[in-house]
PyMOL commands that place a pseudoatom at each C-alpha (Angstrom):
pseudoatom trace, name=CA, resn=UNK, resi=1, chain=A, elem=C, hetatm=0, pos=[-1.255, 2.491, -19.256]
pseudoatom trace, name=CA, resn=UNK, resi=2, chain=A, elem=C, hetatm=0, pos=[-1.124, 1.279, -15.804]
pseudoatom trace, name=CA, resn=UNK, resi=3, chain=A, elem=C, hetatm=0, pos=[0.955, -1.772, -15.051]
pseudoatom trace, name=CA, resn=UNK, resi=4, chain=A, elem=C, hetatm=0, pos=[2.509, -3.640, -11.906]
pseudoatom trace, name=CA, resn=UNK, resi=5, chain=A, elem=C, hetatm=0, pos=[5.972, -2.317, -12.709]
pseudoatom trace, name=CA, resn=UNK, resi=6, chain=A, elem=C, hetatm=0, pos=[4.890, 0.981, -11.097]
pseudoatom trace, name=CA, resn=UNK, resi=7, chain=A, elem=C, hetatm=0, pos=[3.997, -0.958, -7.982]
pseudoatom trace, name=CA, resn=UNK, resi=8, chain=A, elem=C, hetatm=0, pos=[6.695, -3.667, -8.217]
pseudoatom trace, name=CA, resn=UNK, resi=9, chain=A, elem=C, hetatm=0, pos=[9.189, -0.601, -8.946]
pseudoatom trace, name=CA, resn=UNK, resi=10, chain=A, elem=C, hetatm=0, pos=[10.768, -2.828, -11.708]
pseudoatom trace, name=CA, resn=UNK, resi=11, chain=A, elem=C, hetatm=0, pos=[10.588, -0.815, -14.613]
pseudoatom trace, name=CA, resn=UNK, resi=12, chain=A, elem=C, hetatm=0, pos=[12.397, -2.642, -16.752]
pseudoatom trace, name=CA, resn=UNK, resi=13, chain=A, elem=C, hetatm=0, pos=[9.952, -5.887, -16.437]
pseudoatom trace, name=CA, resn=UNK, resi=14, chain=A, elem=C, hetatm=0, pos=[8.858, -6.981, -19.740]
pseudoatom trace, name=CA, resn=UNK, resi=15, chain=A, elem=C, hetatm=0, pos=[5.343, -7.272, -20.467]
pseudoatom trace, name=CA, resn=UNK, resi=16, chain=A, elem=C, hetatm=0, pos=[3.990, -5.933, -17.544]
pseudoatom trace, name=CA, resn=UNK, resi=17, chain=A, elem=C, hetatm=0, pos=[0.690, -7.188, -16.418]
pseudoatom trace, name=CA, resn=UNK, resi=18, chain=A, elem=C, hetatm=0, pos=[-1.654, -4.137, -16.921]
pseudoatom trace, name=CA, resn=UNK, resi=19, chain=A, elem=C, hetatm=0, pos=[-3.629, -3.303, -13.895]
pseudoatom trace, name=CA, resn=UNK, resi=20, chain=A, elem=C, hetatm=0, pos=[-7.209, -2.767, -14.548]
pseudoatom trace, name=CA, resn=UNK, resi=21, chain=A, elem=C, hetatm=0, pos=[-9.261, 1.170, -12.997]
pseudoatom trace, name=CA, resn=UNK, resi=22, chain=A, elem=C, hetatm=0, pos=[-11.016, -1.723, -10.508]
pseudoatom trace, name=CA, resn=UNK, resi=23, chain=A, elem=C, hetatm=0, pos=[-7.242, -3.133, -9.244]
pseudoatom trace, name=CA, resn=UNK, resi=24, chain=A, elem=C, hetatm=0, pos=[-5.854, 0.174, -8.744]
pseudoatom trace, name=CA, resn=UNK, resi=25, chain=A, elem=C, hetatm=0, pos=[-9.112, 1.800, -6.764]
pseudoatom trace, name=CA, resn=UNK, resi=26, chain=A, elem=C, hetatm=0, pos=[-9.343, -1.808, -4.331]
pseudoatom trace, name=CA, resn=UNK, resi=27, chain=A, elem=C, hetatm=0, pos=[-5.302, -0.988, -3.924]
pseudoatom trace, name=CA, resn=UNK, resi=28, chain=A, elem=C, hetatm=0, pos=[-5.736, 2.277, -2.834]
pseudoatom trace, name=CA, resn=UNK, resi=29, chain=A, elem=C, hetatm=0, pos=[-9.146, 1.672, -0.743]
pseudoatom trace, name=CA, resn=UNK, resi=30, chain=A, elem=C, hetatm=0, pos=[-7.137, -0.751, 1.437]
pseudoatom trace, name=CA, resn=UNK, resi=31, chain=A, elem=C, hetatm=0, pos=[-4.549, 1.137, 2.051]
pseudoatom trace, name=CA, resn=UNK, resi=32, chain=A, elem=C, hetatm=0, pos=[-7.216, 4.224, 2.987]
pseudoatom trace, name=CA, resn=UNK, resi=33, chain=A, elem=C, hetatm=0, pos=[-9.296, 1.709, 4.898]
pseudoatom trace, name=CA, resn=UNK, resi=34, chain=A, elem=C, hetatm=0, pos=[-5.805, 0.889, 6.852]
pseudoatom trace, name=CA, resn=UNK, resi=35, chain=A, elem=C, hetatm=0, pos=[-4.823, 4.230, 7.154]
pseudoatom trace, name=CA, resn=UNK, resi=36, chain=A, elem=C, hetatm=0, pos=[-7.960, 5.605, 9.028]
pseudoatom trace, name=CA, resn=UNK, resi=37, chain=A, elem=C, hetatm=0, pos=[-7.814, 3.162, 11.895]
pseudoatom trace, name=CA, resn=UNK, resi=38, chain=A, elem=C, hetatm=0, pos=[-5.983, 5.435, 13.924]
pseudoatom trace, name=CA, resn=UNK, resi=39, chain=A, elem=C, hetatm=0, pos=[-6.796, 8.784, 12.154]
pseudoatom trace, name=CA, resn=UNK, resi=40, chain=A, elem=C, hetatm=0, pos=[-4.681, 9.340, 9.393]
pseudoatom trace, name=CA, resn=UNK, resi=41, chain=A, elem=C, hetatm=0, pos=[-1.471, 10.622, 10.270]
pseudoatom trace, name=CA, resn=UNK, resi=42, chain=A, elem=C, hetatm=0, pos=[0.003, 13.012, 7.276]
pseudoatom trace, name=CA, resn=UNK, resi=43, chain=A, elem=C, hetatm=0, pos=[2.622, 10.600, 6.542]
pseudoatom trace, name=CA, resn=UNK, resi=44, chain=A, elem=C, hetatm=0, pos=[0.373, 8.099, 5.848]
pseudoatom trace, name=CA, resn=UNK, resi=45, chain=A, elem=C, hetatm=0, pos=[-2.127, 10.443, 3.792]
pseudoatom trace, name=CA, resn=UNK, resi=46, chain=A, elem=C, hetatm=0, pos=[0.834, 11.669, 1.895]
pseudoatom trace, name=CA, resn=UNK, resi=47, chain=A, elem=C, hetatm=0, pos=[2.070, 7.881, 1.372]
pseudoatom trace, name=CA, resn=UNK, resi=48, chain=A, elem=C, hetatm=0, pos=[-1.417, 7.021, -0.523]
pseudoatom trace, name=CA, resn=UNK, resi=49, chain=A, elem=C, hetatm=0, pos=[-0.898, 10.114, -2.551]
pseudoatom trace, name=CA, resn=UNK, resi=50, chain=A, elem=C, hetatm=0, pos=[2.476, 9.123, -3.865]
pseudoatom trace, name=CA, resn=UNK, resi=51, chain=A, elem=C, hetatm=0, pos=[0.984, 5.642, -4.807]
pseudoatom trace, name=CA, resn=UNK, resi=52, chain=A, elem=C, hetatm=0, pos=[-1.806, 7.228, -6.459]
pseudoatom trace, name=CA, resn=UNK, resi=53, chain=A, elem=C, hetatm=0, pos=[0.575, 9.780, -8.615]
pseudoatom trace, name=CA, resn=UNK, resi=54, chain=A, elem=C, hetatm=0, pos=[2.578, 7.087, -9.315]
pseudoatom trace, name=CA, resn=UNK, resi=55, chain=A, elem=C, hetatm=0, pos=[0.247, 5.431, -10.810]
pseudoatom trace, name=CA, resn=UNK, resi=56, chain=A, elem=C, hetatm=0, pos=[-0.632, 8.377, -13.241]
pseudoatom trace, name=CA, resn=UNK, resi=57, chain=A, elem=C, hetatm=0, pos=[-3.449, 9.008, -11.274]
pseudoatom trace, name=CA, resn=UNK, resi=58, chain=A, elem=C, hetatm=0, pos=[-5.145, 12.630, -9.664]
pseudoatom trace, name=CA, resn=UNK, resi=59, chain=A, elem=C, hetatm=0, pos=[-3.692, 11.841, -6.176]
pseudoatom trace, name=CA, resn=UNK, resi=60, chain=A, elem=C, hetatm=0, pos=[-6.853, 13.867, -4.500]
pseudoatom trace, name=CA, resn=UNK, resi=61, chain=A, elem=C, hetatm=0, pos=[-9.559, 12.334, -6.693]
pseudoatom trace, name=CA, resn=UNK, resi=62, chain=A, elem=C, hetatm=0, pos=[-8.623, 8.532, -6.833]
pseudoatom trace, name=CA, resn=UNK, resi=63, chain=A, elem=C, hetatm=0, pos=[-7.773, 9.336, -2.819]
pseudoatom trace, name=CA, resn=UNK, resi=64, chain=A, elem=C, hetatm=0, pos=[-11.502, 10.776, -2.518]
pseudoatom trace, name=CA, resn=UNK, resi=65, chain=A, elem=C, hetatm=0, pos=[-12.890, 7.421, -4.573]
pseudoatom trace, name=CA, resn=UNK, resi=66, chain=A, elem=C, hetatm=0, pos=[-10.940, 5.310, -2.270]
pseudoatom trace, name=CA, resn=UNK, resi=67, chain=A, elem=C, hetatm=0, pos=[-11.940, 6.482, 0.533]
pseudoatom trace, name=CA, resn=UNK, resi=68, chain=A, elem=C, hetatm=0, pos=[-15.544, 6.317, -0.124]
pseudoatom trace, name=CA, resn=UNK, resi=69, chain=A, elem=C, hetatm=0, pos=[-15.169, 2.532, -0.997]
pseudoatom trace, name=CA, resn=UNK, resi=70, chain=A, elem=C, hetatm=0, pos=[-12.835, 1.814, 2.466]
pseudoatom trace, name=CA, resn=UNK, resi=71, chain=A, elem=C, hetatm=0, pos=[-15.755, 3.404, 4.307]
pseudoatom trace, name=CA, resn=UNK, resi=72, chain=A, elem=C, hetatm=0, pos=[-18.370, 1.199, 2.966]
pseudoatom trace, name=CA, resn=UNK, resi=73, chain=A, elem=C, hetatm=0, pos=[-19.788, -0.317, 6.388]
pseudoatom trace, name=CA, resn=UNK, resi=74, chain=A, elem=C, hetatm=0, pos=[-21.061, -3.157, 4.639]
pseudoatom trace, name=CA, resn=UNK, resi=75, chain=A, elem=C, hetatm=0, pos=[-18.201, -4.197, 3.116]
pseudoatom trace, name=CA, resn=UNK, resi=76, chain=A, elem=C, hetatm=0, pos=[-15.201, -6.305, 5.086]
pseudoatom trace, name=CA, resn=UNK, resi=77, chain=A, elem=C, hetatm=0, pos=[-11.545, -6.029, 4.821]
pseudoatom trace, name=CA, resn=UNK, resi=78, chain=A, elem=C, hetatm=0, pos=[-11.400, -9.479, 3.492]
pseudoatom trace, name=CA, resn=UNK, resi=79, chain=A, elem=C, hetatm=0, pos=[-14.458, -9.209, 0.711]
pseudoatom trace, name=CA, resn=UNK, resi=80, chain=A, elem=C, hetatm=0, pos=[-12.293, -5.799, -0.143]
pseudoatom trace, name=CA, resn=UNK, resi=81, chain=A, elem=C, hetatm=0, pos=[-8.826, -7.702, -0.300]
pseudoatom trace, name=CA, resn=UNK, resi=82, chain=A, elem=C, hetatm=0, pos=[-10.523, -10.151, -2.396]
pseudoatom trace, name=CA, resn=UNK, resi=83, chain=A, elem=C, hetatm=0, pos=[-11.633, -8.325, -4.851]
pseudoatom trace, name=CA, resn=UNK, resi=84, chain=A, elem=C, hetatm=0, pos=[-7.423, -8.241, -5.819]
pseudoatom trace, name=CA, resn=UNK, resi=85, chain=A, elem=C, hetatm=0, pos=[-7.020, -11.887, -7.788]
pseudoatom trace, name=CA, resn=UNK, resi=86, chain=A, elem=C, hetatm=0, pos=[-3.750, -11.084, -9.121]
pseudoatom trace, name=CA, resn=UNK, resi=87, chain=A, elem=C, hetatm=0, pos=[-0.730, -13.205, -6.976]
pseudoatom trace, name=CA, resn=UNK, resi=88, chain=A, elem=C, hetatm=0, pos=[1.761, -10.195, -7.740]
pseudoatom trace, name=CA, resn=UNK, resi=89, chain=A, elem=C, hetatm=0, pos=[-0.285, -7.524, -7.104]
pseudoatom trace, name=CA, resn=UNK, resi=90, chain=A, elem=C, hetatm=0, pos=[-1.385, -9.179, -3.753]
pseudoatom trace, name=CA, resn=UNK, resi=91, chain=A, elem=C, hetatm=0, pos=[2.091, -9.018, -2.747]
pseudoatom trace, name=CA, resn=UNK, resi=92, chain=A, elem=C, hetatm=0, pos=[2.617, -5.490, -3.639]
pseudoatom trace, name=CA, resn=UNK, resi=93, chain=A, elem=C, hetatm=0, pos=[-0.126, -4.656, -1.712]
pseudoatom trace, name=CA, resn=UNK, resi=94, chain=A, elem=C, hetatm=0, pos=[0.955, -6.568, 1.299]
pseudoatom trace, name=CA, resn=UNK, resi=95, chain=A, elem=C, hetatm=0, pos=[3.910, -4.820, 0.977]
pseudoatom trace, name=CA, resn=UNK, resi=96, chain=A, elem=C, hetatm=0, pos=[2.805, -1.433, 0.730]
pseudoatom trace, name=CA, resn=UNK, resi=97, chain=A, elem=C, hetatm=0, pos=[0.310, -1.923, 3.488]
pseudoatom trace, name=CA, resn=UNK, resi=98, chain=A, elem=C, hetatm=0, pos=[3.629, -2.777, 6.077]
pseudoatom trace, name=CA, resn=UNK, resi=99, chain=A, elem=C, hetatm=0, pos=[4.959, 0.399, 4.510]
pseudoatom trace, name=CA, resn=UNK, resi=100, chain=A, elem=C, hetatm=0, pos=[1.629, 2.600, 5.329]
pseudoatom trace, name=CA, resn=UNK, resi=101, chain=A, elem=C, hetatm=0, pos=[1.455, 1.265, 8.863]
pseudoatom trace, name=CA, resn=UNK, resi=102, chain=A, elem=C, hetatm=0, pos=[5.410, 2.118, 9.156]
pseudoatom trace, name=CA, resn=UNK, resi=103, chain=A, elem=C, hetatm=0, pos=[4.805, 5.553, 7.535]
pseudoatom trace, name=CA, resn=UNK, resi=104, chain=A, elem=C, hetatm=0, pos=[4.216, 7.717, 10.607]
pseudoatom trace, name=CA, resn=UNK, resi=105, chain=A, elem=C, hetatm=0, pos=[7.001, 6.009, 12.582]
pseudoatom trace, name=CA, resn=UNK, resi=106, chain=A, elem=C, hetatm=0, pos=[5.005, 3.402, 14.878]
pseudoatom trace, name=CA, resn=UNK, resi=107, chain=A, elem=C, hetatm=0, pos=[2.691, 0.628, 13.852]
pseudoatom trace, name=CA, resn=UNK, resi=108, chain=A, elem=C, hetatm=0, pos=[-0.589, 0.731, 16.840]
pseudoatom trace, name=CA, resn=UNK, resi=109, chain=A, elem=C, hetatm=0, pos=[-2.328, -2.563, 17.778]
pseudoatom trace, name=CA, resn=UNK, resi=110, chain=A, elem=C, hetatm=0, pos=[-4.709, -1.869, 15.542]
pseudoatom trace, name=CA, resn=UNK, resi=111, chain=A, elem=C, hetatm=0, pos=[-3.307, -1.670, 12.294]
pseudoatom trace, name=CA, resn=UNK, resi=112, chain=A, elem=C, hetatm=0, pos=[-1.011, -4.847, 13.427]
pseudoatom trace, name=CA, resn=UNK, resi=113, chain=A, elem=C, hetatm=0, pos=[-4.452, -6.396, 13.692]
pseudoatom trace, name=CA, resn=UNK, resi=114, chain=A, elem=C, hetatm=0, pos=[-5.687, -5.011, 10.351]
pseudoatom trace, name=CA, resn=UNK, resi=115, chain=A, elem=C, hetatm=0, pos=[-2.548, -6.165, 8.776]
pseudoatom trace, name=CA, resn=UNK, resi=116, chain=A, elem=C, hetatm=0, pos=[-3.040, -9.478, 9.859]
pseudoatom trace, name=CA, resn=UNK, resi=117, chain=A, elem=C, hetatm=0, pos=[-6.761, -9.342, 8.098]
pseudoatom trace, name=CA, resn=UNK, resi=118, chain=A, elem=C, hetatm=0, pos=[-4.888, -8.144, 4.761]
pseudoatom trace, name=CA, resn=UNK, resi=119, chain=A, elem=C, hetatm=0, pos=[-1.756, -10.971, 4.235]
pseudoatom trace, name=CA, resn=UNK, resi=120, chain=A, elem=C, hetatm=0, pos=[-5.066, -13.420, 5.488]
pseudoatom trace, name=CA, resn=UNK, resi=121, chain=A, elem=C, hetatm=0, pos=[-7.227, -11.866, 2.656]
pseudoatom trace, name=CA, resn=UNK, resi=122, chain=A, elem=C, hetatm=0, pos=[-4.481, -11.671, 0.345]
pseudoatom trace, name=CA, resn=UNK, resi=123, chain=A, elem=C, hetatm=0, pos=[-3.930, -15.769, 0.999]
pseudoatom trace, name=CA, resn=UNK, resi=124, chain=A, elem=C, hetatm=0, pos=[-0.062, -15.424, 1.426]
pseudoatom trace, name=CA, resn=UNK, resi=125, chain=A, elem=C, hetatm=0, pos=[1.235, -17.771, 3.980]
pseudoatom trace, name=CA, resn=UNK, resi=126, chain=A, elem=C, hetatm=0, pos=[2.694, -16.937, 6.863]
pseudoatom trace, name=CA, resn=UNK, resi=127, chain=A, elem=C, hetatm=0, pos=[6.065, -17.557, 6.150]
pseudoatom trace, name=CA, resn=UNK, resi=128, chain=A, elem=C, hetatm=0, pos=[5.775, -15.028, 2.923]
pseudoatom trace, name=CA, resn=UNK, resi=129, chain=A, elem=C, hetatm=0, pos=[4.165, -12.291, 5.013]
pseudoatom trace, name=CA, resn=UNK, resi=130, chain=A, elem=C, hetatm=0, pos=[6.753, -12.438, 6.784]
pseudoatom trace, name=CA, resn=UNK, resi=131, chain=A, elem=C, hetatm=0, pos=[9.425, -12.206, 4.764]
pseudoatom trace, name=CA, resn=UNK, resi=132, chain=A, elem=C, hetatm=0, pos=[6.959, -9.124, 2.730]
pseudoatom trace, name=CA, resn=UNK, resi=133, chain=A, elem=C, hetatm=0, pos=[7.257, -7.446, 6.304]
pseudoatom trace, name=CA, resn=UNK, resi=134, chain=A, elem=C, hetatm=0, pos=[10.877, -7.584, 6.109]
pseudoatom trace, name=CA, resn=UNK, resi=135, chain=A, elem=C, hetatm=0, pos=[11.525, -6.146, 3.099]
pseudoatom trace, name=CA, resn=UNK, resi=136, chain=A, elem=C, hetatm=0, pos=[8.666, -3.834, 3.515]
pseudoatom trace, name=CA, resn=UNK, resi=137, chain=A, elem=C, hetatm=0, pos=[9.884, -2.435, 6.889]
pseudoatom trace, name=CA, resn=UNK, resi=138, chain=A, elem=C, hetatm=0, pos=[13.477, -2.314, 5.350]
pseudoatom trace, name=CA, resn=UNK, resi=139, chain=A, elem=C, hetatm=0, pos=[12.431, -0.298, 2.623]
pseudoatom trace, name=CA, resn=UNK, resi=140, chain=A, elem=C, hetatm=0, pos=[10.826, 2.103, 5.057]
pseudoatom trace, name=CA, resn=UNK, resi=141, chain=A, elem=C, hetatm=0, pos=[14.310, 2.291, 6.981]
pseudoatom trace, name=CA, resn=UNK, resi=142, chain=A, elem=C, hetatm=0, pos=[16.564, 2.669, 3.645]
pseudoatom trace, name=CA, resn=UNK, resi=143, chain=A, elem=C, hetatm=0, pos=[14.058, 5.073, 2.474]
pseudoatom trace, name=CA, resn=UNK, resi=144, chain=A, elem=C, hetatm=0, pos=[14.800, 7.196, 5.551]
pseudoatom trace, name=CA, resn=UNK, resi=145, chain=A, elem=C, hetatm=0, pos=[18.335, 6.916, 5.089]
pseudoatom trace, name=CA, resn=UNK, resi=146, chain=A, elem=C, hetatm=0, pos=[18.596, 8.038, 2.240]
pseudoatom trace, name=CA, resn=UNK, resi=147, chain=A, elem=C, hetatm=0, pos=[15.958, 11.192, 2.757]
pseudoatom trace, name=CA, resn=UNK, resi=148, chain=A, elem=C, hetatm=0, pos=[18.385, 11.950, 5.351]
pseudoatom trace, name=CA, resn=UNK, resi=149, chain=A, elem=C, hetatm=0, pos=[21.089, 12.206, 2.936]
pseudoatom trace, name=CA, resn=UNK, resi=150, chain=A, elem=C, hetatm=0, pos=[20.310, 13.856, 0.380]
pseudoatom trace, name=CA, resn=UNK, resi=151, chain=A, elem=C, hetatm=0, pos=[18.823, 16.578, 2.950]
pseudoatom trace, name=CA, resn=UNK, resi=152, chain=A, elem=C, hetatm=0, pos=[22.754, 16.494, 4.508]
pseudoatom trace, name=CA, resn=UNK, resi=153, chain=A, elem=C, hetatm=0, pos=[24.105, 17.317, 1.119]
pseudoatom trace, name=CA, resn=UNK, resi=154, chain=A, elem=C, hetatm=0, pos=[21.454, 20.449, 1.043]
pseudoatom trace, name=CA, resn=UNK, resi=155, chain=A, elem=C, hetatm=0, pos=[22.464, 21.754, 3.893]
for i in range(1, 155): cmd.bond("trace and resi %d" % i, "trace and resi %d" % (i + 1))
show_as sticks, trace
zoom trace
């Protein structure tokens, strides 16, 4: 089963909501659509495969299925965002949507733009993008950190 505590990455939630095939493929479709604004960057290709396998999912073939859906010309960022009802999973997406954009090291005009069409999509207010952009963009720092640890004690 597929539930929000894979995407919340609190595991020991109880009851976890249960995310539907139709949640996870608009998750990962956004985050394609966002990543192919500027080309995507391997960072951010191997970002949407780690969400996908830890979802349980065939990284390459949910990736494939997203990406057809995220480049669907007749279908907007915000009628894709709003196909995601859930309030938690809107803010998991948010947040892993900062992360994508961070994943290659520099977030471009565009994607600050595209961002902005998301957490608009997604109905959070500004004052809760925010603060999703702040943990988001920490995470991506701490993350880092820590990489660069344990590749210290390798060495």
């Amino acid at each position: 089963m597929i539930s929000e505590a894979f995407l919340t990455r609190d595991y020991a939630i109880d009851a976890a909501a249960p995310l539907s095939e139709d949640d996870v493929e608009t998750y990962l479709a956004v985050l394609v659509r966002l990543a192919s604004l500027d080309g995507f960057d391997v960072a951010e290709e191997s970002f949407i495969h780690r969400v996908a396998a830890s979802l349980g999912l065939n990284a390459d073939e949910e990736a494939r299925n997203a990406h057809k859906i995220a480049m669907t010309p007749s279908l907007s960022t915000s009628e894709l965002v709003g196909r995601v009802h859930d309030g938690g999973l809107r803010l998991c997406l948010l947040r892993d949507a900062y992360r994508l954009a961070a994943a290659d090291g520099s977030v471009s005009d565009s994607e600050i733009r595209e961002l902005g069409v998301i957490a608009k999509a997604l109905g959070i207010s500004h004052a809760s993008a925010a603060a999703v952009k702040a943990i988001a963009l920490q995470e991506v720092r701490l993350h880092r950190e820590f990489a660069q640890m344990v590749k210290l004690v390798r060495t």
